[in-house]
C-alpha positions in Angstrom: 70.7 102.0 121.0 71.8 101.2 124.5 68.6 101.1 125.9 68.0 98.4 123.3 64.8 100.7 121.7 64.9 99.0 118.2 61.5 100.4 117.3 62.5 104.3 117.9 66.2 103.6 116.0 64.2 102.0 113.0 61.6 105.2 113.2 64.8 107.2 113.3 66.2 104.8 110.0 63.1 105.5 108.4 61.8 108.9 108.9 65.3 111.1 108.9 65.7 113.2 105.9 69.6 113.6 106.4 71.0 110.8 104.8 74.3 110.5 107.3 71.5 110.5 110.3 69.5 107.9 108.5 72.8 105.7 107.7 73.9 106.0 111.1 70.8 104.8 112.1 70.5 101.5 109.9 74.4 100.9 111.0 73.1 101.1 114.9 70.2 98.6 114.3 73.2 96.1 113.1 75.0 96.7 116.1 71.4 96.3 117.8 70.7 93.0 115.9 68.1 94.1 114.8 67.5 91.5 112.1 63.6 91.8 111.7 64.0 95.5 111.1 66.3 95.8 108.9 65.0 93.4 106.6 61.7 95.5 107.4 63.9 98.6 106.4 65.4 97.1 103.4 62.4 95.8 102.4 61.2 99.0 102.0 63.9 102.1 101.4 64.0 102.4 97.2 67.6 104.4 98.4 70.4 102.6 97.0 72.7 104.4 99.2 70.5 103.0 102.3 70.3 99.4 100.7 74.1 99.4 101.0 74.1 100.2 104.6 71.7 97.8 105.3 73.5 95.2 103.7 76.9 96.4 105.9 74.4 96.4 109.0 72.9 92.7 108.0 77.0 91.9 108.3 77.8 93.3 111.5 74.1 91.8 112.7 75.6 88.2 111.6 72.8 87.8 109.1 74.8 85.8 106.5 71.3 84.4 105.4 70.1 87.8 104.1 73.3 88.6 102.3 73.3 85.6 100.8 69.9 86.0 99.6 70.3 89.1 97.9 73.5 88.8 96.7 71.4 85.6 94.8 68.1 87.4 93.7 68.8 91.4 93.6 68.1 93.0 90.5 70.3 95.9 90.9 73.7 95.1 89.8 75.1 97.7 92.3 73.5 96.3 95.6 74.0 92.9 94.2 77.7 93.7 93.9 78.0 95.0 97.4 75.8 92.0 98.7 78.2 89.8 97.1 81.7 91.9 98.0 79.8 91.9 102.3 79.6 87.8 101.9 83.6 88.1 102.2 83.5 89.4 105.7 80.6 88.9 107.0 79.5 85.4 104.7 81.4 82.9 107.2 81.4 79.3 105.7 78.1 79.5 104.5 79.2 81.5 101.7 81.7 79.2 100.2 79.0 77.5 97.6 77.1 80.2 96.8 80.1 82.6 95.8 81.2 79.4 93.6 78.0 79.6 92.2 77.7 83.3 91.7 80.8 83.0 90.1 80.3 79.9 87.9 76.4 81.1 87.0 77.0 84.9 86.2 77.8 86.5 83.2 78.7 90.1 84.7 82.4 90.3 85.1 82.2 92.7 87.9 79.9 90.4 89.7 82.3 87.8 89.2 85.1 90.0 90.2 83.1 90.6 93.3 83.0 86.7 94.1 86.9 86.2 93.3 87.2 88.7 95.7 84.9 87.7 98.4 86.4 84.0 98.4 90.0 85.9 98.6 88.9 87.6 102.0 87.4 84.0 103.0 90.6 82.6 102.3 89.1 80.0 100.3 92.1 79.6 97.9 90.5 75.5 97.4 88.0 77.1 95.1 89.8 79.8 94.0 92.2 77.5 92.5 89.4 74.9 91.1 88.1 78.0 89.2 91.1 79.2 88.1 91.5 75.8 86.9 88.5 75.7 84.7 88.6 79.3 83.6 89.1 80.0 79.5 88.7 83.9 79.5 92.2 85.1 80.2 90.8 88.2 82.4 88.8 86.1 84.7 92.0 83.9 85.0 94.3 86.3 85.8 91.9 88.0 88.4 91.9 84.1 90.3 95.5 84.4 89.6 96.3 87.3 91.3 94.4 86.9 94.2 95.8 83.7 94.8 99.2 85.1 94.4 98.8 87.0 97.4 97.6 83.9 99.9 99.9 82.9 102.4 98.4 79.7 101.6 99.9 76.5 100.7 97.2 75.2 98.2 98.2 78.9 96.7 101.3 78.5 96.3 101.6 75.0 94.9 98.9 75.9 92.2 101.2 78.8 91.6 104.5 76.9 91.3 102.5 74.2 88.9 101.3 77.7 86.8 105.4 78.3 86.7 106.7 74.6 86.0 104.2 74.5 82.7 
């Protein structure tokens, strides 16, 4: 990785049979960023286990663009979810709509949970409280709820005192 050998640390994500070699591997091309090759990578490794580390590696690479991406289009719920959860950290401004949209658009309540969640670590509590607004199922709103309980925001807070004055 020092030497800055993306092509040997990608043969090393690619070929190693031992899975903690492999994963260290993807998380070095992130620290490399090593963009190309990890979509290369991800583009090609059916290991869910790998996909997640190459999504964490995408973060640390500052590739909001891929996350984004995938946590739009992925058909597997579980990689989907952890695109989605990695947009909180790594997602930057960027990811403000397209969580609101994931969130608005999807029907799984885990994905949505992932999105709540995201937008919590952004500290987006403007659309957290919008949706909260909007919200009918009572599990969705107490999830916005509760995460906007815990901002040490002031748009938080006010939308919680007008929850207490109704």
């Amino acid at each position: 990785m020092t030497s800055g050998a993306k092509e040997a640390v990608l043969a090393a994500a690619r070929g190693e049979r031992d899975p903690e070699l492999r994963q260290s591997a993807i998380h070095q091309l992130g620290a490399m960023g090593a963009r190309n090759e990890l979509q290369q990578l991800y583009g090609s490794t059916p290991s869910v286990d790998d996909k997640e580390a190459i999504l964490q590696a995408f973060g640390v690479a500052g590739d909001s663009d891929d996350l984004i991406r995938i946590a739009t289009t992925q058909g597997d719920n579980r990689v989907r979810k952890y695109a989605i959860r990695s947009l909180g950290p790594f997602g930057g401004e960027k990811a403000r709509p397209v969580l609101v949209q994931i969130y608005t658009n999807e029907k799984d309540p885990e994905l949505r949970r992932a999105a709540i969640q995201s937008m919590f670590v952004l500290g987006d509590a403007t659309d957290l409280v919008a949706l909260a607004r909007k919200e009918s199922d009572p599990e969705m709103k107490q999830k916005l709820v509760e995460q906007l309980s815990v901002m040490g925001n002031r748009e938080a807070r006010d939308y919680m005192l007008e929850i207490l004055n109704k």
